[in-house]
N, C-alpha and C positions, 0 to 999 in steps of 0.2 A: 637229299631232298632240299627244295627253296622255298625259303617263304619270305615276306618282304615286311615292311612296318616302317612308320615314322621315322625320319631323320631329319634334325637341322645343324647348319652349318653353323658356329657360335665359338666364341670366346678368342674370338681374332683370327688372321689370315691362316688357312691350313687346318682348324678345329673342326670337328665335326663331333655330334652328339644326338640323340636321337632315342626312338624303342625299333629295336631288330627283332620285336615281336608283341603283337598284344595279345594279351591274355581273351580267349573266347567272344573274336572274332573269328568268323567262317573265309577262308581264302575260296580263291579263285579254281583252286581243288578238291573244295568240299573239306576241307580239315581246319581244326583250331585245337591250339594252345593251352592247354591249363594250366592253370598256376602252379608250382614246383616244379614243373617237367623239364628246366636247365640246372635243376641244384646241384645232381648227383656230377654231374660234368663240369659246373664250376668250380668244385669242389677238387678233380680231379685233373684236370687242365689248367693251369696258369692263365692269366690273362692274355700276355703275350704270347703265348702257343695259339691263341684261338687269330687267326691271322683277317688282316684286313684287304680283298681285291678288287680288284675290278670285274664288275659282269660274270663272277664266279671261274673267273680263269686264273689258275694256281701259278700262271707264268707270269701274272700281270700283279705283283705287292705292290701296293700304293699308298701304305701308312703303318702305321701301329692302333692295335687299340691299347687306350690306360685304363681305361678302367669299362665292368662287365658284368650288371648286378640284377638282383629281379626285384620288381616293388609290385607295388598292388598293380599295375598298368599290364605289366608287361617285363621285357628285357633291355632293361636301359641299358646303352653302349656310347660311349665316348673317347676319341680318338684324334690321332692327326694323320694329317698328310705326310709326306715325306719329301723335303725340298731337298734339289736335283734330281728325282727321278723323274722322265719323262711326262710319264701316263697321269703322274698325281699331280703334276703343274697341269697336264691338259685338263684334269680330274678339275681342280680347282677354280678354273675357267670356266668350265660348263656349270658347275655347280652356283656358280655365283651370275650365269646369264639364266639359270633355269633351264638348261637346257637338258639337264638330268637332273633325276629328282627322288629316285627309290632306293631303297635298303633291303636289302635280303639274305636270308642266314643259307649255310648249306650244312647239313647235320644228317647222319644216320640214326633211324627207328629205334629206339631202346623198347618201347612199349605204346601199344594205341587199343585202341579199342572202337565201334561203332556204333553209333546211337541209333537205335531201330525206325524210331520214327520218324526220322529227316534223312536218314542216311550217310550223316554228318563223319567223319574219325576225329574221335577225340585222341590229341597226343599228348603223353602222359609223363612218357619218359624217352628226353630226346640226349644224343650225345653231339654236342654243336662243336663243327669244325674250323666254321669258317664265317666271315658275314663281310658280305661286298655291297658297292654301288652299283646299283643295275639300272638297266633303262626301263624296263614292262616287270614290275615287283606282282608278284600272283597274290598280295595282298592292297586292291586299288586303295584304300586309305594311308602308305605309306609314301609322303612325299617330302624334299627337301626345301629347307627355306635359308636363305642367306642367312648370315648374320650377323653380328655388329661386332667390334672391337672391344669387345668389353670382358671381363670376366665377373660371372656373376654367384653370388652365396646361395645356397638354400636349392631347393628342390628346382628341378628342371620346370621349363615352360609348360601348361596344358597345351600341346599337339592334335587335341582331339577334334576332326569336322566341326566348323564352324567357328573356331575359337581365333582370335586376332593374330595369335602365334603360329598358326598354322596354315600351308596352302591347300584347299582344299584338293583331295583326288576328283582329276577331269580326264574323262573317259568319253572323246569326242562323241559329240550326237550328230554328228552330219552322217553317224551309217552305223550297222553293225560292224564293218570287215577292218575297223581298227581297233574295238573292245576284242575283237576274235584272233586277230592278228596274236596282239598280247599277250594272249592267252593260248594262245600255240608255241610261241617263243616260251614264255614261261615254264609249258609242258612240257618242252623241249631240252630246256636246262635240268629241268628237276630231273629228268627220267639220265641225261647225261653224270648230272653228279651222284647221282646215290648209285649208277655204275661205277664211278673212278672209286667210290669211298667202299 
């Protein structure tokens, strides 16, 4: 399965950092997150095992993550690129024109459950394998923002809509058949990786 969430690009050329998931937000699937449901697998995967790629293709590695933690948000993730490989220099080109902009985990089901009255899966207990750069994240508030050369102390940026740190999720209005588009590509990967896994 994929799900997407906030990332920015930060703490000099090649850093990326971000949430690869918020906590009870509803995706583009009808499912959300709750709080603990990456412990039991942080716990038991290293950081470095849980791999970073592109568009959720296992042939395409484009960095490392360092570090892979849950806070009250969500699943903060922090990484880099990897200079000389192709994909992560083109990686790092778009990211810095905006011309990609999402994060998305790819993880098999440990536990969920459905809430009667919306319909909703709550997921409870996920075992995360992987978390890429993608272009259509099945969570539209997941986007990337350049970022500066700096390296900074203390807790990550507020990313949340509307906040100065963050670009807001646009999800064109000139029509439905590109919010839908999205959202078939999306469907499309999630139903592909939770086959491979």
């Amino acid at each position: 399965m994929l799900k997407s969430s906030a990332l920015r690009a930060a703490c000099g050329p090649g850093v990326i950092e971000g949430y690869a998931s918020l906590f009870g937000v509803v995706d583009m699937a009808g499912d959300t997150v709750v709080p603990g449901a990456f412990r039991d697998s942080l716990k038991q995967r290293a950081t470095g095992e849980i791999r970073m790629l592109f568009q959720h293709d296992p042939g395409e590695p484009v960095g490392v993550w360092t570090e892979i933690r849950e806070d009250r948000r969500g699943l903060f993730v922090r990484g880099k690129l990897i200079p000389g490989v192709a994909r992560a220099h083109e990686l790092h080109a778009l990211l810095q024109a905006g011309a990609i902009d999402g994060l998305s985990i790819g993880f098999k089901t440990v536990r969920a459950r459905h809430e009667r009255r919306n319909g909703v899966r709550l997921l409870e207990k996920i075992d995360l394998w992987e978390i890429s750069v993608v272009t259509f994240p099945l969570l539209p508030q997941a986007r990337v923002r350049p970022g500066r050369p700096e390296v900074r102390a203390g807790p990550p940026a507020d990313l949340s809509p509307g906040r100065p740190a963050t670009r807001r999720c646009v999800i064109a209005r000139r029509g439905a058949s590109q919010y839908l588009l999205a959202r078939k590509i999306g469907r499309a990967a999630h139903q592909l990786t939770t086959t491979q896994i």
